[in-house]
Biopython code that builds the backbone (N, CA, C, O; Angstrom):
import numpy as np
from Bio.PDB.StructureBuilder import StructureBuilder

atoms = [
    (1, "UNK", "N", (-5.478, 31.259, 9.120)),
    (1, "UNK", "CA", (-5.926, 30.133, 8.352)),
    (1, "UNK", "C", (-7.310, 30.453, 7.819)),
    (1, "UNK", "O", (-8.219, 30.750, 8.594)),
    (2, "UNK", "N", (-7.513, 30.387, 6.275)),
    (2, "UNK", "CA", (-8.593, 30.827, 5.793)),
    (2, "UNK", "C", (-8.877, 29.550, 5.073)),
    (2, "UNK", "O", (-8.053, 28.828, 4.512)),
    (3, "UNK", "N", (-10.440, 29.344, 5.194)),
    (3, "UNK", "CA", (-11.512, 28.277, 4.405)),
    (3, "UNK", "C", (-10.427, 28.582, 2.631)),
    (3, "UNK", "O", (-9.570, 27.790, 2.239)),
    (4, "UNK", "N", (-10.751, 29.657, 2.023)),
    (4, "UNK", "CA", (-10.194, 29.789, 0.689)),
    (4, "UNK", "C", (-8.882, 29.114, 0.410)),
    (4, "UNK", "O", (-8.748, 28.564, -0.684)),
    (5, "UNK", "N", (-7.783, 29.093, 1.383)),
    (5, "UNK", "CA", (-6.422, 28.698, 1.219)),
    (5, "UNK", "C", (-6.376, 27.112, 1.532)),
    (5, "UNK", "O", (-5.228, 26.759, 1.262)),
    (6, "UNK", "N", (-6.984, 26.215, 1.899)),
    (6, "UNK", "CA", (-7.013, 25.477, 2.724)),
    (6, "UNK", "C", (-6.414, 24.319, 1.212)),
    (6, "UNK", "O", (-5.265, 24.056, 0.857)),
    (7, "UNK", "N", (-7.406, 23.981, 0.784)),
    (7, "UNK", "CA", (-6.969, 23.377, -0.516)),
    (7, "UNK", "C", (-5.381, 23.630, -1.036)),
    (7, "UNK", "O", (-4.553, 22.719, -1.070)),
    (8, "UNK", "N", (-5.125, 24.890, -1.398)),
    (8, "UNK", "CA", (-3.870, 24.975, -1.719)),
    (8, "UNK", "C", (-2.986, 24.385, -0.507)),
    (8, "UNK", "O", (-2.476, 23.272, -0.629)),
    (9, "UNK", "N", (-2.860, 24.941, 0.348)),
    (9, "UNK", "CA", (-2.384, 24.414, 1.341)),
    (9, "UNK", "C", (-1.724, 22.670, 1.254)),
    (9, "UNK", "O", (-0.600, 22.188, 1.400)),
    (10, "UNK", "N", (-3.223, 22.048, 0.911)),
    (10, "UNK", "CA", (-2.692, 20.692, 0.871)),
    (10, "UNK", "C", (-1.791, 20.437, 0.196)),
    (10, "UNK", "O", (-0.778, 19.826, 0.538)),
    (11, "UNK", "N", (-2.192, 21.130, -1.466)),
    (11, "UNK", "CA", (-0.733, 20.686, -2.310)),
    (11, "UNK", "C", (0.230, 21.353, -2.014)),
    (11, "UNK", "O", (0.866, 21.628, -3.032)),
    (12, "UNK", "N", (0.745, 21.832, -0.961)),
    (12, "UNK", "CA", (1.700, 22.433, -0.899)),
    (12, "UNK", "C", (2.282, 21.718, 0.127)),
    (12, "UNK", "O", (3.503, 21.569, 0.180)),
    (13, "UNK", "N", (1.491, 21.243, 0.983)),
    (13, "UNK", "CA", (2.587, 20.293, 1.799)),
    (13, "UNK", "C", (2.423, 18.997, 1.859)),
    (13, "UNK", "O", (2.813, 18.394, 2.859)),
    (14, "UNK", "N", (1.817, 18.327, 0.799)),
    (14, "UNK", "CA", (1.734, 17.003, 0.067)),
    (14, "UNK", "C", (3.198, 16.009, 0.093)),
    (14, "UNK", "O", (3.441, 14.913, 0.597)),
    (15, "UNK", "N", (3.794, 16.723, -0.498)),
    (15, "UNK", "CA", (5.232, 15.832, -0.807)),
    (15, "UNK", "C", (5.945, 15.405, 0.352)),
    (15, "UNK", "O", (6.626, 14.405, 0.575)),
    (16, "UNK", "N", (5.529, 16.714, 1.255)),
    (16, "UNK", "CA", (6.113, 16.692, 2.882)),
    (16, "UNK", "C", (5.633, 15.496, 3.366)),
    (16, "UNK", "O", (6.488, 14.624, 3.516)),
    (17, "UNK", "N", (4.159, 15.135, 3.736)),
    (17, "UNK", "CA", (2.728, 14.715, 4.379)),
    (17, "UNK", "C", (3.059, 12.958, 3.298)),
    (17, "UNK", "O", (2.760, 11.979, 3.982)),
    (18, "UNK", "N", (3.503, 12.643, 2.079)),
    (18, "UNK", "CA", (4.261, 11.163, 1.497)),
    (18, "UNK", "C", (5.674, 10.896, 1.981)),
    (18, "UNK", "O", (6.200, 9.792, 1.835)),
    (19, "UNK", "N", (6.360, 12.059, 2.637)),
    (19, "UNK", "CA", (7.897, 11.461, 2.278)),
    (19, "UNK", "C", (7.358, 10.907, 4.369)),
    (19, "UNK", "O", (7.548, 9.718, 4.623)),
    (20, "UNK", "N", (6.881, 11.643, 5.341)),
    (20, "UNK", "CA", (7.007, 11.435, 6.443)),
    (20, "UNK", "C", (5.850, 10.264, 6.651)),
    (20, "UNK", "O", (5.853, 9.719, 7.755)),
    (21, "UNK", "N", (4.991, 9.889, 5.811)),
    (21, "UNK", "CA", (4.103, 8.503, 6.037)),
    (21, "UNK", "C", (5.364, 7.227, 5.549)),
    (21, "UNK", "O", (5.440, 6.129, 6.099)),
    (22, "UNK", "N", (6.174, 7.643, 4.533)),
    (22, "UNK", "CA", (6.813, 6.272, 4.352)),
    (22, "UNK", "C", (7.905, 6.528, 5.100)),
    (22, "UNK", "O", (8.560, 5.487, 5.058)),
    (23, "UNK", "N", (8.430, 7.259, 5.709)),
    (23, "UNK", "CA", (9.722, 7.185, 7.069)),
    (23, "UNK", "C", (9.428, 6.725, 8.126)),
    (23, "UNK", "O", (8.242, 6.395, 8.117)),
    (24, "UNK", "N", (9.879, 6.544, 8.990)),
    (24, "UNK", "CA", (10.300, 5.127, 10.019)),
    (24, "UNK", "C", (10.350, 6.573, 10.942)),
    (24, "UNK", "O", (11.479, 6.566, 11.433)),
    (25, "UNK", "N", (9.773, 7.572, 11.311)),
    (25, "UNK", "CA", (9.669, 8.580, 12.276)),
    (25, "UNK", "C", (8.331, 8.443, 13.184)),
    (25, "UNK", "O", (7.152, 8.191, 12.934)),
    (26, "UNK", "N", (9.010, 8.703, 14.256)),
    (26, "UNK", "CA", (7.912, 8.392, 15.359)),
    (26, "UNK", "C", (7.368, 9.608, 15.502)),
    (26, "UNK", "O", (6.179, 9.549, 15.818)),
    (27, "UNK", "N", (7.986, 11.144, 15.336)),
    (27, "UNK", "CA", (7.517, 12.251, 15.577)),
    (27, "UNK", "C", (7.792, 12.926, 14.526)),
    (27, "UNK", "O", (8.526, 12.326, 13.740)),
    (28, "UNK", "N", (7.383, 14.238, 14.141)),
    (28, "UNK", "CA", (8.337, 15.137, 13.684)),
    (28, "UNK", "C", (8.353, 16.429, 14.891)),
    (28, "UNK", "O", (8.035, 16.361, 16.078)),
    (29, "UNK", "N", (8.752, 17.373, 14.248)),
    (29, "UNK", "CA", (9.001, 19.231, 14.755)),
    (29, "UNK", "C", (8.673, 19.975, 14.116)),
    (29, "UNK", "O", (8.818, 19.787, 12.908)),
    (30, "UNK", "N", (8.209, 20.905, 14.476)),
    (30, "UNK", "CA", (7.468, 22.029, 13.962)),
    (30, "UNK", "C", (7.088, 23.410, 14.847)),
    (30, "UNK", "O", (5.961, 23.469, 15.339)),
    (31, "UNK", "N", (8.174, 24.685, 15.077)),
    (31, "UNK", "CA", (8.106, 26.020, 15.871)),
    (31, "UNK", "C", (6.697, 26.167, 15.531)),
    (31, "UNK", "O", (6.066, 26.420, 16.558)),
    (32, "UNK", "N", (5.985, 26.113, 14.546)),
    (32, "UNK", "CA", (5.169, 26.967, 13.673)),
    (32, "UNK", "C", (3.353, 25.917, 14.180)),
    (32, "UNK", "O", (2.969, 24.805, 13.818)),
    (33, "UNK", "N", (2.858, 26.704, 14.884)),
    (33, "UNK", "CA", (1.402, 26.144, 14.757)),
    (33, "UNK", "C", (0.583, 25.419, 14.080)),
    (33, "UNK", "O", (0.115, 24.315, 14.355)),
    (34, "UNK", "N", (0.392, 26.228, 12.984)),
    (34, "UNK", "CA", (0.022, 25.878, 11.984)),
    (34, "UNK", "C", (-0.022, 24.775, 10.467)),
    (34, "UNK", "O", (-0.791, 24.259, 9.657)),
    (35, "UNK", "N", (1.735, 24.937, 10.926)),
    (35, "UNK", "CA", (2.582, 23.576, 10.403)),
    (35, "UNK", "C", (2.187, 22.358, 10.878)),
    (35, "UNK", "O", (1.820, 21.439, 10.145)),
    (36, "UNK", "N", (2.264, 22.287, 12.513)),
    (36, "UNK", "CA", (1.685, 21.000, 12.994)),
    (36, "UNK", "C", (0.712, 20.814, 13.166)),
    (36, "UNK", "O", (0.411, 19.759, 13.724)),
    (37, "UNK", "N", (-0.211, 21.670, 12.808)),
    (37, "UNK", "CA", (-2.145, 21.283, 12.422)),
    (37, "UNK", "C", (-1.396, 20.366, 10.922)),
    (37, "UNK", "O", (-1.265, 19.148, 10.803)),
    (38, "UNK", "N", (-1.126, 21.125, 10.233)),
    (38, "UNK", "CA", (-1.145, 20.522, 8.980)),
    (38, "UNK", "C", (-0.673, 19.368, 8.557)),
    (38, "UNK", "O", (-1.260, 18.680, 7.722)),
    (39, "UNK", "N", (0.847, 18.941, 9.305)),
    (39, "UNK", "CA", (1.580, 17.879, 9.282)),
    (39, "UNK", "C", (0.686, 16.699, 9.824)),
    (39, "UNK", "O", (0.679, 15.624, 9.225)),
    (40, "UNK", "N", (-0.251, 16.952, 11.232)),
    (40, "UNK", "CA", (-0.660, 15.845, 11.479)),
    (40, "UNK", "C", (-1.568, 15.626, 10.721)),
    (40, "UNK", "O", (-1.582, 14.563, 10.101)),
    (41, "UNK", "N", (-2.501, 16.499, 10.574)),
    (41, "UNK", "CA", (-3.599, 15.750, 9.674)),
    (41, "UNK", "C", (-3.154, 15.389, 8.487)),
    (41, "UNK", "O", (-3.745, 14.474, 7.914)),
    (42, "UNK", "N", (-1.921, 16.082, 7.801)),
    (42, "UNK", "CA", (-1.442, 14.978, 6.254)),
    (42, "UNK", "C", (-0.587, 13.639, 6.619)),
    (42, "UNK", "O", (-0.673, 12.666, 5.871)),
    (43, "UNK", "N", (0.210, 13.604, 7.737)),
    (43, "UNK", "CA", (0.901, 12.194, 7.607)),
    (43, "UNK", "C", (0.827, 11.548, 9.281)),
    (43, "UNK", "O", (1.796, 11.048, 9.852)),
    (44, "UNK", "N", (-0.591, 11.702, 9.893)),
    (44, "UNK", "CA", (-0.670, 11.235, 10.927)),
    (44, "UNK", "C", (0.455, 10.732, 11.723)),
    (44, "UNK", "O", (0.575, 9.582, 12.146)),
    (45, "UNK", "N", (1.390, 11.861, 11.907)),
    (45, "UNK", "CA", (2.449, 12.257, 12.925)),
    (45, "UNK", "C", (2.312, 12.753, 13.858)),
    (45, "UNK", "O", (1.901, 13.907, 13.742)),
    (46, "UNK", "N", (2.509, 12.333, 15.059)),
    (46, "UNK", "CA", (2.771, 13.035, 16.472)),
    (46, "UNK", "C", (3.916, 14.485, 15.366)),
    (46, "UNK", "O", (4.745, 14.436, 14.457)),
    (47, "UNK", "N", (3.341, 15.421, 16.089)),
    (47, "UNK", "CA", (3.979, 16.564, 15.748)),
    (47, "UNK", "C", (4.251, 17.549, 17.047)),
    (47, "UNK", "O", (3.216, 18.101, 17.422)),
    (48, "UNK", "N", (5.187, 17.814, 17.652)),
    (48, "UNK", "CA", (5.731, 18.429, 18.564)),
    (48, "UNK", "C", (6.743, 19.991, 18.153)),
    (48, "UNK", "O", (7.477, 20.146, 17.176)),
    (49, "UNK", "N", (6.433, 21.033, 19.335)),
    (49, "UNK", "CA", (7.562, 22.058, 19.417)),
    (49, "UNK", "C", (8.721, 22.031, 19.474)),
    (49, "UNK", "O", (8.932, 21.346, 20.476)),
    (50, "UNK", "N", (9.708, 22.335, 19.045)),
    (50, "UNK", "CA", (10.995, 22.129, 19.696)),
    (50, "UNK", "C", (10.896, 22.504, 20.984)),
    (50, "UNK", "O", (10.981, 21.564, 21.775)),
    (51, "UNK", "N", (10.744, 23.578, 21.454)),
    (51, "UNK", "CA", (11.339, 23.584, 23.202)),
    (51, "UNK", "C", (10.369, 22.365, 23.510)),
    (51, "UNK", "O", (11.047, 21.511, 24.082)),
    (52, "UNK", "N", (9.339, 22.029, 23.394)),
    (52, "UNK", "CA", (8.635, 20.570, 24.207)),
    (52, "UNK", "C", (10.021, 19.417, 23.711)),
    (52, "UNK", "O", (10.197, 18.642, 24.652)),
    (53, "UNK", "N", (10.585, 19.242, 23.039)),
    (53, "UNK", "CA", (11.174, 18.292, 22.291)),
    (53, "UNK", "C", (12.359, 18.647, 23.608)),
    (53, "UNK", "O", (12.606, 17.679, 24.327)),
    (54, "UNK", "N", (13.061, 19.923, 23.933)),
    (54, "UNK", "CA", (14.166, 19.926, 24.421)),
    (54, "UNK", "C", (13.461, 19.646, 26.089)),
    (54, "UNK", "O", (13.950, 18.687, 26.688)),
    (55, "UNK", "N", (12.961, 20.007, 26.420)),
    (55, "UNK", "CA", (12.542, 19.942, 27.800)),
    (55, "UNK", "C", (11.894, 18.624, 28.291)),
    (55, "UNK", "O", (11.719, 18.299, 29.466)),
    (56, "UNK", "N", (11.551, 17.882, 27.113)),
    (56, "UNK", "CA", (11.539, 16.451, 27.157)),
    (56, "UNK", "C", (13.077, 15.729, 27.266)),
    (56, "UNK", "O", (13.340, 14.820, 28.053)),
    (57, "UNK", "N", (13.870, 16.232, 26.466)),
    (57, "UNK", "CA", (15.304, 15.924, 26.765)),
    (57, "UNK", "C", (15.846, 15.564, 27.949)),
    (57, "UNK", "O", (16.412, 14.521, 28.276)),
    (58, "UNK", "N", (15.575, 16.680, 28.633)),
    (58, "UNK", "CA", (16.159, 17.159, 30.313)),
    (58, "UNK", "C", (15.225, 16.826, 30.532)),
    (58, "UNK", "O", (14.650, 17.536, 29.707)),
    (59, "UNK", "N", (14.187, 16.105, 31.142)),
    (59, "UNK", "CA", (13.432, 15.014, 31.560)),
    (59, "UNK", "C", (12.353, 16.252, 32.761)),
    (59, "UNK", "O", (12.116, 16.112, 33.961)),
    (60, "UNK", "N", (11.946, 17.314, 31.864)),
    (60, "UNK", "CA", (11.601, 18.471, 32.509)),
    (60, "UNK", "C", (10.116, 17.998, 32.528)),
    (60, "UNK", "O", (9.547, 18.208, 33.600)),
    (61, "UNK", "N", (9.397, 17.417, 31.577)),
    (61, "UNK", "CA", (7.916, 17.141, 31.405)),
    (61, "UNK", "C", (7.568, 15.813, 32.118)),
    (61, "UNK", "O", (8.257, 14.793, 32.073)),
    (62, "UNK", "N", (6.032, 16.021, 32.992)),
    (62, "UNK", "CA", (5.731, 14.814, 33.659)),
    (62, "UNK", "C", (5.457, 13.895, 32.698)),
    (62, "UNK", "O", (5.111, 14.230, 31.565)),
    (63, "UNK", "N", (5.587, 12.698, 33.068)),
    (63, "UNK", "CA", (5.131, 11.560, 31.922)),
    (63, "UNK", "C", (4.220, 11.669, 31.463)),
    (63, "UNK", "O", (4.096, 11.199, 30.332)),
    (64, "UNK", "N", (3.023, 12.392, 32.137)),
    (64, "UNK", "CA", (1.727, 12.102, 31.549)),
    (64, "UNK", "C", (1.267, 13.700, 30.841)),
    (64, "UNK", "O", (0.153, 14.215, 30.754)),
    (65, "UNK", "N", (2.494, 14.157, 30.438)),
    (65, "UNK", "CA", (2.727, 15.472, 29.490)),
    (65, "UNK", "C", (3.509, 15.431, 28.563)),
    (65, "UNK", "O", (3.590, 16.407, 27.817)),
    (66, "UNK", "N", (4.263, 14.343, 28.362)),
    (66, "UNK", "CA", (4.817, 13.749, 27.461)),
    (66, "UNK", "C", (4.727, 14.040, 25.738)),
    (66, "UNK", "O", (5.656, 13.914, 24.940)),
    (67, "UNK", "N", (3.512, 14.405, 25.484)),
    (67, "UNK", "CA", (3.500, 15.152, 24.081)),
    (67, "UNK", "C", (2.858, 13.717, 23.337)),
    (67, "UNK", "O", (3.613, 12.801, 23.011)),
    (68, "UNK", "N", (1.894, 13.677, 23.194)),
    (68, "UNK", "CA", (1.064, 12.827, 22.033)),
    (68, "UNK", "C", (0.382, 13.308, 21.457)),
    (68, "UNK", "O", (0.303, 14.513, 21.695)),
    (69, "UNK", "N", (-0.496, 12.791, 20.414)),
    (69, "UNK", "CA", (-1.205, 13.421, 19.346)),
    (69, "UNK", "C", (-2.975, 13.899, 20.107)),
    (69, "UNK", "O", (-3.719, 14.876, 20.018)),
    (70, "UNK", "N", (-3.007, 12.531, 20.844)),
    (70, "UNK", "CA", (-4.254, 12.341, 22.061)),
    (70, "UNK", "C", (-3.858, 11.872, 23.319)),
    (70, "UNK", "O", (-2.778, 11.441, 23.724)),
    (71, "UNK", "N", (-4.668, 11.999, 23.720)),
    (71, "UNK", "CA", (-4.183, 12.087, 25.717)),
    (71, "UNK", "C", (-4.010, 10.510, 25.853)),
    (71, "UNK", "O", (-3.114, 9.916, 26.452)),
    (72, "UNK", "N", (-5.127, 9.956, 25.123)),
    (72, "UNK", "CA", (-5.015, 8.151, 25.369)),
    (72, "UNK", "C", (-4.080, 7.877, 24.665)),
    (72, "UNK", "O", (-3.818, 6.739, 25.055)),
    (73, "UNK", "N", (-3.109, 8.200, 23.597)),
    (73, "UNK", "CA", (-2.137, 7.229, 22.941)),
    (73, "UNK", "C", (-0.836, 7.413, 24.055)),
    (73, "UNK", "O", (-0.651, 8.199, 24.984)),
    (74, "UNK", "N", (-0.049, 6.301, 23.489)),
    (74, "UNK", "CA", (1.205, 5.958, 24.050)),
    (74, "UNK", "C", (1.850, 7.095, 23.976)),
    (74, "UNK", "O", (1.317, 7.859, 23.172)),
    (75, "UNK", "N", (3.015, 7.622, 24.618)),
    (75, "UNK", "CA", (4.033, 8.677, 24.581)),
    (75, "UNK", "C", (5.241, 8.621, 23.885)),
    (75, "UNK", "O", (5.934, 7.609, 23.994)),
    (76, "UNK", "N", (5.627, 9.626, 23.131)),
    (76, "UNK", "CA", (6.594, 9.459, 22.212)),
    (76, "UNK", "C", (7.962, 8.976, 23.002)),
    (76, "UNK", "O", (8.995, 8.756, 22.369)),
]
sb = StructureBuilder()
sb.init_structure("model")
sb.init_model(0)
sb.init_chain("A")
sb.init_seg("    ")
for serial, (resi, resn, name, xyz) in enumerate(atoms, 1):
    if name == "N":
        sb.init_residue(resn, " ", resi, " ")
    sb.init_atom(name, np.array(xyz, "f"), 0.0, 1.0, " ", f" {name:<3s}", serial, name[0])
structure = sb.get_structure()
């Protein structure tokens, strides 16, 4: 992640960062790091891994690992 790209960046995942502020989604997914830096700060989404997503499934994570955006908010 470079200072120079950062701008582009935004317009590039803009359309993404409007369609997931007006959806009715409590989270999204994202393998990719970087993706979920980006996703949250464009559409203030809890943004999670898939394996956290599956191991939340199977009730593998303590509650209070649960996956939020901050340690004080509610759990997805």
């Amino acid at each position: 992640m470079k200072r120079e790209n950062y701008r582009r960046s935004l317009r590039i995942g803009q359309p993404l960062a409007v369609e997931l502020r007006r959806a009715d989604y409590s989270a999204t997914v994202s393998e990719c790091s970087a993706c979920r830096m980006q996703i949250e700060h464009l559409s203030r989404k809890t943004t999670i891994h898939p394996i956290k997503l599956l191991a939340m499934s199977y009730g593998l994570l303590p509650d209070d690992k649960r996956l939020t955006r901050y340690a004080s908010e509610t759990t997805v």
